[in-house]
N, C-alpha and C positions, 0 to 999 in steps of 0.2 A: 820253168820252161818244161814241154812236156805237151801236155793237154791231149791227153792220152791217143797220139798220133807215132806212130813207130816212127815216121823220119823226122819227127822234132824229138822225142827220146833219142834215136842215135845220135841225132845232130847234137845232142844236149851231154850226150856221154863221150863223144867225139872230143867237143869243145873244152873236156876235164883236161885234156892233154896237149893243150896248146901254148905252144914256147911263152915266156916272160912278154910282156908287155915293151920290155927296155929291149930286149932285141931287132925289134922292126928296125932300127937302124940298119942292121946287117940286110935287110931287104931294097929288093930298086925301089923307089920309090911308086910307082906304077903298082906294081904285087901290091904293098902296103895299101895304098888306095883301096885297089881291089876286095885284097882282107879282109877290109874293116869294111867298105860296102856289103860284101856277101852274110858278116858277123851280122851286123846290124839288121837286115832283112831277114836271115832266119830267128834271129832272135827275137825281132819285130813279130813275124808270122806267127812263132810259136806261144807266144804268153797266151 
């Protein structure tokens, strides 16, 4: 991820620091949703 775009870099150094995977429990379900749409598209955008 990257591809020498400053906001997929941030987005890519941002994303080092994102809680455990087994926590989204602790989130409303709706967020979680959310989340994982948003991970998914910039991650998508950025390869």
């Amino acid at each position: 991820m990257g591809a020498g775009d400053a906001g997929c870099a941030s987005y890519a150094e941002a994303r080092l620091a994102r809680p455990p995977a087994e926590t989204v429990a602790e989130v409303p379900p709706d967020w979680a949703d959310w989340i994982a749409d948003l991970d998914d598209r910039m991650t998508g955008t950025c390869r």
